[in-house]
SELOKOL-631511 format. One record per atom (N, C-alpha, C, O): atom name; x, y, z. Coordinates in steps of 0.2 Angstrom, whole numbers. Layout:
<pts>
 atom    px    py    pz
   CA     X     Y     Z
...
</pts>
This chain:
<pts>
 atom    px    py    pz
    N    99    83   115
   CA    99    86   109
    C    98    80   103
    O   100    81    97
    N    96    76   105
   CA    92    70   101
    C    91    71    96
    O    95    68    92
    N    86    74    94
   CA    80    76    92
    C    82    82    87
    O    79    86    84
    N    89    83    88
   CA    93    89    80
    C    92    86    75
    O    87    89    72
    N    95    82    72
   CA    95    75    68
    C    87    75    64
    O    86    76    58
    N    84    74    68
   CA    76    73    67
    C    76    80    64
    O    74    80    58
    N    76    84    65
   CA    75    90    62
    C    77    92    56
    O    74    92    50
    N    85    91    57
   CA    87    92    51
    C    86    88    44
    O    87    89    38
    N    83    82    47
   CA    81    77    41
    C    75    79    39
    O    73    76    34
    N    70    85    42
   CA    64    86    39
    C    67    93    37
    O    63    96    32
    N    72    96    39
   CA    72   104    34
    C    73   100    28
    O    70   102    23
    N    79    94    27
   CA    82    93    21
    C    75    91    15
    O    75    92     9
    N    71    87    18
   CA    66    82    15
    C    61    89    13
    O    58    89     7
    N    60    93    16
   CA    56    99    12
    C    60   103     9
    O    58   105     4
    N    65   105    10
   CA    71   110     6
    C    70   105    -1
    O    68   108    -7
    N    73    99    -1
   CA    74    95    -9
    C    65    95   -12
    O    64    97   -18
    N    61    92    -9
   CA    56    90   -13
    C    53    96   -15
    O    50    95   -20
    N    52   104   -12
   CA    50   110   -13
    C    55   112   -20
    O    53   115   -25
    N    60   110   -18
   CA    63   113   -26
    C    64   107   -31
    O    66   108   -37
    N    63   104   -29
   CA    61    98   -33
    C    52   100   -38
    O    51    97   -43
    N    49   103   -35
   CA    42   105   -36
    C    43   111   -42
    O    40   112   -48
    N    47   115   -40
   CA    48   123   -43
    C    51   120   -50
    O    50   124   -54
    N    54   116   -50
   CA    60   116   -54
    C    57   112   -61
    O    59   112   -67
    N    52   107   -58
   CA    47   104   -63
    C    43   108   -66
    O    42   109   -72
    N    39   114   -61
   CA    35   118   -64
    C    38   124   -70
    O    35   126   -75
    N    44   125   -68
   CA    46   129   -73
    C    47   124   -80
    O    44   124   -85
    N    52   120   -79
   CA    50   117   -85
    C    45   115   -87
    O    45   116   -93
    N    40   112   -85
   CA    32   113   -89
    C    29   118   -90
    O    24   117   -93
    N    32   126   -89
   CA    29   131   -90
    C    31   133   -95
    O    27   137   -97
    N    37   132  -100
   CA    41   133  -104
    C    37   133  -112
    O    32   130  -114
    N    40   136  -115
   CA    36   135  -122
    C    39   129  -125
    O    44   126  -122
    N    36   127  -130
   CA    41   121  -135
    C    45   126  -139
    O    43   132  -141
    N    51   123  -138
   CA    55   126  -144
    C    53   126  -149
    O    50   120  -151
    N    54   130  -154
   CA    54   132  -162
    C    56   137  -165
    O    59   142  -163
    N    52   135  -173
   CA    56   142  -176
    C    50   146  -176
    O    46   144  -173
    N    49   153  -179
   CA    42   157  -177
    C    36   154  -181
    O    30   155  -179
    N    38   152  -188
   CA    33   148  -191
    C    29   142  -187
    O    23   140  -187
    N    32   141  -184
   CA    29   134  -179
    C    25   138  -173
    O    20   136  -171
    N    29   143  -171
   CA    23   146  -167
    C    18   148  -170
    O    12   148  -167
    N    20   152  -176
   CA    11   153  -178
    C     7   148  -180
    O     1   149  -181
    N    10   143  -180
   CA     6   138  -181
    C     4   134  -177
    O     0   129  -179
    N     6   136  -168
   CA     3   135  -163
    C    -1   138  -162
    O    -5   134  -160
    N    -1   144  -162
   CA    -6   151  -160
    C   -12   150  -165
    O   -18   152  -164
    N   -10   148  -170
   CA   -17   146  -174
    C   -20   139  -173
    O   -26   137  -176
    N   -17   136  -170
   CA   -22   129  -166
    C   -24   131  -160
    O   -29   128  -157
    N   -21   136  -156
   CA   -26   137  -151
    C   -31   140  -153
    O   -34   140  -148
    N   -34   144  -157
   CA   -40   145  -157
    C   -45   144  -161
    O   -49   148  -163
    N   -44   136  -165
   CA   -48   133  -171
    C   -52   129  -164
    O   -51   130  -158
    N   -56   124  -170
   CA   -63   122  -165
    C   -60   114  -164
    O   -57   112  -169
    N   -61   111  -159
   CA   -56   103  -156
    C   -63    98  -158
    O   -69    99  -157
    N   -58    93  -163
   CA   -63    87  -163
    C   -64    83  -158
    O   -59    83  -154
    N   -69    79  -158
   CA   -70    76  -153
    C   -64    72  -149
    O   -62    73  -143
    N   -60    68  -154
   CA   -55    64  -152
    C   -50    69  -147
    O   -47    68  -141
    N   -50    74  -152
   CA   -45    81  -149
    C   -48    82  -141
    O   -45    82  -136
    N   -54    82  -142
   CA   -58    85  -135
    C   -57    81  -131
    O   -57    84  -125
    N   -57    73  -132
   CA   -58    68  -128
    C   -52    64  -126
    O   -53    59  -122
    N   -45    68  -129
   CA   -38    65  -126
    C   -38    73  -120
    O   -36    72  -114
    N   -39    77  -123
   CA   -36    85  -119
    C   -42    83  -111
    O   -39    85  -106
    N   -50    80  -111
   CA   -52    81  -104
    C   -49    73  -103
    O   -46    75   -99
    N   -47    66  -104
   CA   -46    61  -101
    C   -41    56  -102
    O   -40    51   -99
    N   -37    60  -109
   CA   -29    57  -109
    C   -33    51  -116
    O   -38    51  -119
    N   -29    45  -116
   CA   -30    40  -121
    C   -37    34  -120
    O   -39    31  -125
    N   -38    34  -112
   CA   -42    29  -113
    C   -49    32  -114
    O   -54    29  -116
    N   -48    39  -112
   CA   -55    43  -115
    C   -56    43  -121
    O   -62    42  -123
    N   -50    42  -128
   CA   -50    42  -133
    C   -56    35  -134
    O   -62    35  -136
    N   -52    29  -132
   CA   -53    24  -134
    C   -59    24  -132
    O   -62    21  -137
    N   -63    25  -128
   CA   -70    25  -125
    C   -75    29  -129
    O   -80    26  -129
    N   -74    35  -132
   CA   -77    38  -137
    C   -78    33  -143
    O   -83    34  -146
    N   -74    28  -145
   CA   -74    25  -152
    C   -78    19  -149
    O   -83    17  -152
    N   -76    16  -144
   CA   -81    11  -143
    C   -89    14  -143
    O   -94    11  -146
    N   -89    21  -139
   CA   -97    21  -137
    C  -100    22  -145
    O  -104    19  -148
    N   -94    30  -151
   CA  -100    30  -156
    C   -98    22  -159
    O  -104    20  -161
    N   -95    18  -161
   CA   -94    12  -165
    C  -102     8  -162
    O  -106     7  -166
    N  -103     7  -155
   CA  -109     4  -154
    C  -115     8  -153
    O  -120     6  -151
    N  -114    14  -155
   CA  -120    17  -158
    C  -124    17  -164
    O  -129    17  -166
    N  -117    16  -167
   CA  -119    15  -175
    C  -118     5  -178
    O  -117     2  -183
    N  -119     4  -173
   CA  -120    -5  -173
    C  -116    -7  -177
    O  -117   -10  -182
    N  -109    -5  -173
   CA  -103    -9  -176
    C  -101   -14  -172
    O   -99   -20  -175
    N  -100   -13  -167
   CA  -100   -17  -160
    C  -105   -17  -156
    O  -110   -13  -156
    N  -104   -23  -150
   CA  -110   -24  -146
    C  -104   -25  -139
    O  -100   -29  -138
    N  -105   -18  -136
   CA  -105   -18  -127
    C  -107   -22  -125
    O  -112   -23  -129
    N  -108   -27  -120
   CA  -112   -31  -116
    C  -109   -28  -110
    O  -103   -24  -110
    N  -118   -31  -105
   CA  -114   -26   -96
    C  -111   -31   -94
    O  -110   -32   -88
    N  -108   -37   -98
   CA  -104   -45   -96
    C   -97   -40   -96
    O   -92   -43   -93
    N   -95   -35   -98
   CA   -88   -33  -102
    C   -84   -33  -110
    O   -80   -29  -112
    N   -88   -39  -113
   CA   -85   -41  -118
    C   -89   -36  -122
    O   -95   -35  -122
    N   -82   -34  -129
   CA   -84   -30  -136
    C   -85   -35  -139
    O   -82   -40  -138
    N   -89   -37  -145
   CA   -89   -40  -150
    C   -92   -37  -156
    O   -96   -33  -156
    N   -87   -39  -161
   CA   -89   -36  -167
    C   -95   -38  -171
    O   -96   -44  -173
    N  -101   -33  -174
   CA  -106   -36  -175
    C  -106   -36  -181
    O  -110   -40  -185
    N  -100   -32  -185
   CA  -103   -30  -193
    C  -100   -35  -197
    O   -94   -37  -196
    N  -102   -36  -202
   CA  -100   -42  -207
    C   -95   -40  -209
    O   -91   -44  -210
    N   -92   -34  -212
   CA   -86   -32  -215
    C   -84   -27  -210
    O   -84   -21  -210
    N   -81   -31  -205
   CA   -77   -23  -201
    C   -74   -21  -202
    O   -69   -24  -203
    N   -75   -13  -204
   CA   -70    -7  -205
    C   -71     0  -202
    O   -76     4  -202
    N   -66     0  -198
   CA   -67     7  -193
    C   -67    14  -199
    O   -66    13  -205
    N   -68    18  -197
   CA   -71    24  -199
    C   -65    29  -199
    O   -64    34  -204
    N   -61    27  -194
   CA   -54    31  -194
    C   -48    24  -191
    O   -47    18  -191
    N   -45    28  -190
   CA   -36    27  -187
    C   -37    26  -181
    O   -32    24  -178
    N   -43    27  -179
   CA   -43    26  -170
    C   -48    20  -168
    O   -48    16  -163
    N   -54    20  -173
   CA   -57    14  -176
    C   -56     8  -177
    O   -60     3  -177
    N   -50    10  -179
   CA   -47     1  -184
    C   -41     0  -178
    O   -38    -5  -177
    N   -40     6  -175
   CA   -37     1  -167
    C   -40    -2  -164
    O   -40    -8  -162
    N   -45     3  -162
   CA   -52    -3  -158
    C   -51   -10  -161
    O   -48   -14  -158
    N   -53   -11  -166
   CA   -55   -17  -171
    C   -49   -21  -171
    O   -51   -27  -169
    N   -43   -20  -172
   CA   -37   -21  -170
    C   -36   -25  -164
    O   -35   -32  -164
    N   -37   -21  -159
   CA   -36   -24  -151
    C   -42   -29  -152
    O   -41   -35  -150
    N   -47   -28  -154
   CA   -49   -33  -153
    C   -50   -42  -156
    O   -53   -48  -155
    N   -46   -40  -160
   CA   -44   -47  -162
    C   -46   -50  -169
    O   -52   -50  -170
    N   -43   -53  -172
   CA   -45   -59  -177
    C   -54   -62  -174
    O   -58   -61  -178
    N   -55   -64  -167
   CA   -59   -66  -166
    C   -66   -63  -164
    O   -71   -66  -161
    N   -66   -57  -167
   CA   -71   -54  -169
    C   -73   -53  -158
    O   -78   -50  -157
    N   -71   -55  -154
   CA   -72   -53  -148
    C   -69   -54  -141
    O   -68   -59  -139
    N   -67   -47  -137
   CA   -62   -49  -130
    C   -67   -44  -126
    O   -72   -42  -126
    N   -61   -45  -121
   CA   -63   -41  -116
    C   -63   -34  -116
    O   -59   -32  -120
    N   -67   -28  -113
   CA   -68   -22  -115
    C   -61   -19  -111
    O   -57   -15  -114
    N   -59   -22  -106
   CA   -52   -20  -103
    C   -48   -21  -104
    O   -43   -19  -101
    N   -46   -27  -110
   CA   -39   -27  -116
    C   -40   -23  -121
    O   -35   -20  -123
    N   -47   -22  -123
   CA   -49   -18  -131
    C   -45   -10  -129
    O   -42    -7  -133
    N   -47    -8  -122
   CA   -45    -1  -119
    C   -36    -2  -119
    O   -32     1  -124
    N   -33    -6  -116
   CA   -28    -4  -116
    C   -24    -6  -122
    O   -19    -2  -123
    N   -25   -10  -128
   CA   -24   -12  -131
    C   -22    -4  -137
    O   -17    -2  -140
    N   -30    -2  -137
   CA   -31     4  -143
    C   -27     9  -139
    O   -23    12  -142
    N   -29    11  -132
   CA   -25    18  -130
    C   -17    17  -132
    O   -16    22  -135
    N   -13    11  -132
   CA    -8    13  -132
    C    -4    13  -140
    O     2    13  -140
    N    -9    12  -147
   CA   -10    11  -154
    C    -7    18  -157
    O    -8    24  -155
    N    -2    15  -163
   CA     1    22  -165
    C    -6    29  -165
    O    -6    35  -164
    N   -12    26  -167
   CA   -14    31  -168
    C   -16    35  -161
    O   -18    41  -162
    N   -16    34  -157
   CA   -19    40  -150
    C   -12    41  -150
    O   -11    46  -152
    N    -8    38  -148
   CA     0    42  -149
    C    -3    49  -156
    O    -6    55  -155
    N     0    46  -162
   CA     1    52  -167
    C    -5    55  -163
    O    -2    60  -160
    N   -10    56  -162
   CA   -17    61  -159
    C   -11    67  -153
    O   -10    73  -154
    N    -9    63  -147
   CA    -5    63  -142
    C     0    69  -143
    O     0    74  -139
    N     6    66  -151
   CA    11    70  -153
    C     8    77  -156
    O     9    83  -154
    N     3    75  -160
   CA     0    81  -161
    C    -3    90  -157
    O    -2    96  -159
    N    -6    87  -154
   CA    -9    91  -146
    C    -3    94  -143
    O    -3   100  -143
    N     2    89  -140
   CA     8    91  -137
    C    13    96  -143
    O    17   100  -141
    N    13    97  -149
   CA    16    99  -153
    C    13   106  -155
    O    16   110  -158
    N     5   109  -153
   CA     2   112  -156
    C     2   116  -146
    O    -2   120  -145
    N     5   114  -143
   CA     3   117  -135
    C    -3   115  -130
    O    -3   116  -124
    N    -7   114  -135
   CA   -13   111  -133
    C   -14   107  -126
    O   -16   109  -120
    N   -10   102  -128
   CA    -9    95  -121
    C    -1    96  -116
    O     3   101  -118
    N     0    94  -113
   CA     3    92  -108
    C    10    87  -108
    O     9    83  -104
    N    16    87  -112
   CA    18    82  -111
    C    20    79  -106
    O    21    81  -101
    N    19    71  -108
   CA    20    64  -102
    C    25    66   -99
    O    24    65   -93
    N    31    68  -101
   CA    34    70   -96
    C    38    74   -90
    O    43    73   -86
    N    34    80   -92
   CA    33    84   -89
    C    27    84   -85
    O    26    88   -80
    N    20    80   -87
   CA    16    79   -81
    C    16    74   -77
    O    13    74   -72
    N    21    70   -79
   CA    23    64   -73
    C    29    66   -70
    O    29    64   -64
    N    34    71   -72
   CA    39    73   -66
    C    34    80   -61
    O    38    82   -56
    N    29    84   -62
   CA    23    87   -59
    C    23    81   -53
    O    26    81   -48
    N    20    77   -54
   CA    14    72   -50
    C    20    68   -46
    O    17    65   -41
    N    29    68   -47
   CA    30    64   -42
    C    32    70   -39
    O    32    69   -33
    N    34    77   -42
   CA    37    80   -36
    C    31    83   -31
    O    32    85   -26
    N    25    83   -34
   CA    20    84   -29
    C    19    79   -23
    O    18    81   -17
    N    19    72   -24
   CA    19    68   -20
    C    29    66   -15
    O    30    64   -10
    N    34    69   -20
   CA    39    71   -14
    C    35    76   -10
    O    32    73    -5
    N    34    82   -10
   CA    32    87    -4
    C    25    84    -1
    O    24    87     4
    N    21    82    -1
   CA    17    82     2
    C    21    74     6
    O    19    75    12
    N    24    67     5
   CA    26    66    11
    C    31    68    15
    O    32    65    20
    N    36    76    12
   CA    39    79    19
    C    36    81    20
    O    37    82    26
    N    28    84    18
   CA    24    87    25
    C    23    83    31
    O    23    85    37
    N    22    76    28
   CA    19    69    32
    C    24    68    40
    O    23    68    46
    N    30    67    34
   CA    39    65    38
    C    37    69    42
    O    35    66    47
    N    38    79    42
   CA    37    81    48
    C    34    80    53
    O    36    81    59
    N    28    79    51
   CA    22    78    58
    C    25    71    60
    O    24    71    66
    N    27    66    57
   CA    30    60    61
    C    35    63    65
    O    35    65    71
    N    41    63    62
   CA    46    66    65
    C    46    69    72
    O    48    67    77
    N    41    77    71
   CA    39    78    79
    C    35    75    82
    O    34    77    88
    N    33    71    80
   CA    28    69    85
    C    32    64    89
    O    32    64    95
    N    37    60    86
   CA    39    53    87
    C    47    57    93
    O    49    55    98
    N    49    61    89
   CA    55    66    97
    C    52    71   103
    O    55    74   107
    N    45    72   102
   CA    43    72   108
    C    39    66   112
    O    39    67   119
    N    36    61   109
   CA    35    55   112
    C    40    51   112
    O    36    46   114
    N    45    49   111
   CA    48    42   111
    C    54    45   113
    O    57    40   115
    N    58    50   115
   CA    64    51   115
    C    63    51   122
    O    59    56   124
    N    67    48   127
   CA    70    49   133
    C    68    56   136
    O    69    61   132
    N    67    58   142
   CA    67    62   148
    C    75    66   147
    O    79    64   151
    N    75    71   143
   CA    81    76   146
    C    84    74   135
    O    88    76   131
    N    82    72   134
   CA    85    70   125
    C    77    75   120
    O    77    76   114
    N    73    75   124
   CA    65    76   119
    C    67    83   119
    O    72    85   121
    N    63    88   116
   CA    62    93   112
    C    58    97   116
    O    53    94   116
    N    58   103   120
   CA    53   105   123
    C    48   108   119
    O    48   106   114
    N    43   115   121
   CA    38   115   118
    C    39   122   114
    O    35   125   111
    N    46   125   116
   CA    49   131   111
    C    53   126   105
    O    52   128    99
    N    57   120   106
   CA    62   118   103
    C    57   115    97
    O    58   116    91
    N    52   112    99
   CA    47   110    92
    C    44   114    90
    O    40   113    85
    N    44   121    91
   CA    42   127    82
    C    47   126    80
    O    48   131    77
    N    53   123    79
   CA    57   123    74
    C    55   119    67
    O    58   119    61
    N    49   114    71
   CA    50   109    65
    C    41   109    63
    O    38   104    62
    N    40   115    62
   CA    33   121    60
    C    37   122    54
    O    35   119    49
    N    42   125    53
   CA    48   129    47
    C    46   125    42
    O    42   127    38
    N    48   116    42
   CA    47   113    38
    C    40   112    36
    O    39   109    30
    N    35   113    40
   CA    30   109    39
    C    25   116    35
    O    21   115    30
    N    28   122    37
   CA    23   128    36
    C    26   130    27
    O    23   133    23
    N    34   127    27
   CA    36   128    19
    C    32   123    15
    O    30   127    11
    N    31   117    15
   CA    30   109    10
    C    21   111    12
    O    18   106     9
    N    17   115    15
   CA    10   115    16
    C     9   120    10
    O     5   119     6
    N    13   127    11
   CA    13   135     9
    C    15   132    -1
    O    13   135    -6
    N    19   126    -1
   CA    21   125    -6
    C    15   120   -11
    O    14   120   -17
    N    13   117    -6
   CA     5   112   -11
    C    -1   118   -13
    O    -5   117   -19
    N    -2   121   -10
   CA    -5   129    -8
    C    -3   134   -14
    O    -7   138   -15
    N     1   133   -16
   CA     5   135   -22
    C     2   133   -28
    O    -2   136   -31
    N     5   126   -28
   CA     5   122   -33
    C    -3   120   -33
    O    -5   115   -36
    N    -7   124   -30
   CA   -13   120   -32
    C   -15   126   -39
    O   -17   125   -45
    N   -13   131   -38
   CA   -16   138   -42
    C   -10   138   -48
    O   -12   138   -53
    N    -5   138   -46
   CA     2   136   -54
    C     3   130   -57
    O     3   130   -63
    N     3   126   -53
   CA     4   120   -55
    C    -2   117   -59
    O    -2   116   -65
    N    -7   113   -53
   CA   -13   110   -55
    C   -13   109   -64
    O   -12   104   -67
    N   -14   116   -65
   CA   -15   116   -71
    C   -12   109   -78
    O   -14   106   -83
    N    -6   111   -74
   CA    -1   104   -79
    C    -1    99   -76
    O     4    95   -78
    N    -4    97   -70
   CA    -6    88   -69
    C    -9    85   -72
    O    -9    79   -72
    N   -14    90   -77
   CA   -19    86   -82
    C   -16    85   -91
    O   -10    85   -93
    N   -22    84   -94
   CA   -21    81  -101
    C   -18    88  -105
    O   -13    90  -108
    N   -24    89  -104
   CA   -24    99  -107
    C   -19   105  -105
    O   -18   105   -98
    N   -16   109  -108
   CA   -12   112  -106
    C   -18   118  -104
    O   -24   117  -104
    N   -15   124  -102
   CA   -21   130  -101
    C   -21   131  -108
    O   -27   128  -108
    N   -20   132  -112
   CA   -23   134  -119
    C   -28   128  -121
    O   -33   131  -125
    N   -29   122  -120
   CA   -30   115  -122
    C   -38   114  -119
    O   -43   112  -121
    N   -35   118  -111
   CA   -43   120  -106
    C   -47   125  -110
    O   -53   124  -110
    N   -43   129  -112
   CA   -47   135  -113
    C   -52   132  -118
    O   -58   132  -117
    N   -50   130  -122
   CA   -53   127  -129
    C   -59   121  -126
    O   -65   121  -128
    N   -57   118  -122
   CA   -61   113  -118
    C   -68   117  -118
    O   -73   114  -120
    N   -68   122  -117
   CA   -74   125  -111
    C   -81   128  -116
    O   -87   127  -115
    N   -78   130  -123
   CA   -83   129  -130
    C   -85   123  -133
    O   -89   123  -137
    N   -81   118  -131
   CA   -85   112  -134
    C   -91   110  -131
    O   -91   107  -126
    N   -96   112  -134
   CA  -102   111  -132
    C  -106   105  -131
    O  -108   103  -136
    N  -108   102  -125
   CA  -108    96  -122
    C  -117    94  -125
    O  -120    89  -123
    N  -119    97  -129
   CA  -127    94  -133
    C  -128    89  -137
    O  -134    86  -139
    N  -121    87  -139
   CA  -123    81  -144
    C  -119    74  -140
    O  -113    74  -139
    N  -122    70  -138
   CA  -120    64  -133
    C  -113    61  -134
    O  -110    59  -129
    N  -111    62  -142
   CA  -103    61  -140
    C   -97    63  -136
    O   -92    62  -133
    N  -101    69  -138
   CA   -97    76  -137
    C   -96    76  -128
    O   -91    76  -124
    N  -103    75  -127
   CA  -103    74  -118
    C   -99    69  -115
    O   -97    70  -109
    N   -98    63  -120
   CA   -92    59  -117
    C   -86    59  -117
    O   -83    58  -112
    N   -82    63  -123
   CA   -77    65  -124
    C   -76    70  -118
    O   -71    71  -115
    N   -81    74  -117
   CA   -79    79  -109
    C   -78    75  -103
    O   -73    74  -100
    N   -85    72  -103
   CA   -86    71   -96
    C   -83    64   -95
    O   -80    62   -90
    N   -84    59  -100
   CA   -83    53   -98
    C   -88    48   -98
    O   -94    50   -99
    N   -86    42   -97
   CA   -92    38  -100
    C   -98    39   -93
    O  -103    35   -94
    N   -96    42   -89
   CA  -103    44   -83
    C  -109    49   -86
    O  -114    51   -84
    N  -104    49   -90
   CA  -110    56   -96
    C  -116    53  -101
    O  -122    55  -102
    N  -113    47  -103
   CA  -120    42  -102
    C  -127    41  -101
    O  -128    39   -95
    N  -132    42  -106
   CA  -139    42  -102
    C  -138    35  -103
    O  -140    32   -98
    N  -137    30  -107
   CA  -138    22  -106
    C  -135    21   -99
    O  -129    23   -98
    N  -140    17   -94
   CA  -137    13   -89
    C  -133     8   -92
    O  -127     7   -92
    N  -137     3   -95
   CA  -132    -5   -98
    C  -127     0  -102
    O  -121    -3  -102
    N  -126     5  -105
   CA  -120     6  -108
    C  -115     6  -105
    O  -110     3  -106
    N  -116    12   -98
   CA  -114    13   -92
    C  -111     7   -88
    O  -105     8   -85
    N  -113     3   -89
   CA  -112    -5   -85
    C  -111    -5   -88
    O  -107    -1   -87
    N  -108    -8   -96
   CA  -101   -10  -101
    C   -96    -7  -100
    O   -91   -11   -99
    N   -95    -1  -100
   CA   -90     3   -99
    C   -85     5   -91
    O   -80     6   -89
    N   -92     3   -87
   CA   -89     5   -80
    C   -89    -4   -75
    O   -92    -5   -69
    N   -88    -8   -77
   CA   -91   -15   -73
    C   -90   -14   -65
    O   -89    -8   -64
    N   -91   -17   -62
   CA   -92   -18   -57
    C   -97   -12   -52
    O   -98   -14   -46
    N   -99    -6   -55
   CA  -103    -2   -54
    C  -112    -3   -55
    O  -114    -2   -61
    N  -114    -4   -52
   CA  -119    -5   -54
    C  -124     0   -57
    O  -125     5   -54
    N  -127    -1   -63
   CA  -129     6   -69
    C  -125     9   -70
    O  -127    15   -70
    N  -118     9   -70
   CA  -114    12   -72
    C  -113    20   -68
    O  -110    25   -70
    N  -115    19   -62
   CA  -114    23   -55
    C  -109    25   -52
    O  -110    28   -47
</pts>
């Protein structure tokens, strides 16, 4: 009877991380509290029209922000992408266009030139993609951080008590001594745990999913009307793969080659 031990250590590992999963979901399911004026002031951002910045934090969070401002700024020969990595500022008087602009320009320094993977992290974490961020999250639109990062761990608890399970039996039917192992009725017990933490990712793919991303389902819905025909717009959705420039593509994505 070896091999009880083993068992119970995978009911317990699926029992806590499965409700560890539900318990995230519900609260990410939750409205923001307010008073009713603020909800109609919710309900009236969800169906106004999302600017790009808006579109572009809701499909890929902050660094999608930052990457829209780099591509229009070097569209309008603010800046110069090289496929070396580095931003540099081309304009004799730099001045961003907005609040998310003049963090680009910011990140990048006094020295008019860095690298484009300081410039991103630099701008993504700038009061302004924040205030953008507070915004989104306050109108329902977005996802808060932290309700989509306690999502994404209790996801990864249950999916390794699925793993644990399949270790666990495999390891008290092969390793445990002659007359201590588990016969071949005694191991559907440890199916229970495995058919709960599967039944439950299975779940969570159609309830949850939703809130592992940036966008809330209201935030998605509005996604789906921005119309991908004007080349910024396509980045803000899709991402810097949305790109007809190959060398832009290769600034943006290095080690890719054409930005592939």
């Amino acid at each position: 009877m070896l091999w009880v031990p083993f068992l119970l250590v995978t009911w317990a590992a699926a029992a806590v991380s499965c409700g560890r999963l539900c318990l995230a979901a519900v609260e990410a399911a939750q409205s923001p509290a307010g008073r009713s004026a603020a909800d109609r002031d919710r309900d009236r951002d969800r169906d106004r029209e999302l600017s790009l910045y808006e579109a572009a934090f809701l499909a890929g969070g902050p660094q999608r922000v930052t990457d829209l401002a780099l591509v229009s700024m070097h569209r309008r020969r603010r800046l110069w992408l090289a496929h070396t990595g580095w931003a540099t500022v081309v304009d004799d008087d730099p001045e961003g266009a907005d609040d998310v602009e003049r963090s680009v320009i910011g990140a990048i320094g006094p020295g008019g030139q860095s690298r484009i993977a300081a410039v991103r992290a630099g701008a993504s974490a700038a009061d302004a993609v924040r205030a953008l961020a507070d915004r989104l999250v306050a109108s329902g639109l977005a996802v808060p951080e932290c309700s989509r990062s306690a999502i994404t761990a209790a996801l990864r608890g249950v999916r390794r008590a699925a793993v644990l399970t399949v270790v666990l039996a495999a390891a008290t039917a092969l390793l445990l001594p002659a007359g201590h192992a588990p016969d071949a009725r005694a191991l559907t017990w440890f199916a229970l745990p495995l058919v709960l933490t599967l039944g439950c990712l299975v779940i969570a793919r159609v309830e949850v999913h939703p809130y592992t991303r940036w966008a809330s389902p209201a935030g998605q819905s509005l996604l789906t009307k921005v119309s991908r025909r004007d080349p910024l717009a396509a980045v803000a959705i899709g991402g810097v793969r949305a790109l007809d420039d190959p060398a832009l593509r290769a600034a943006l994505m290095p080690g890719q080659r054409g930005g592939r």
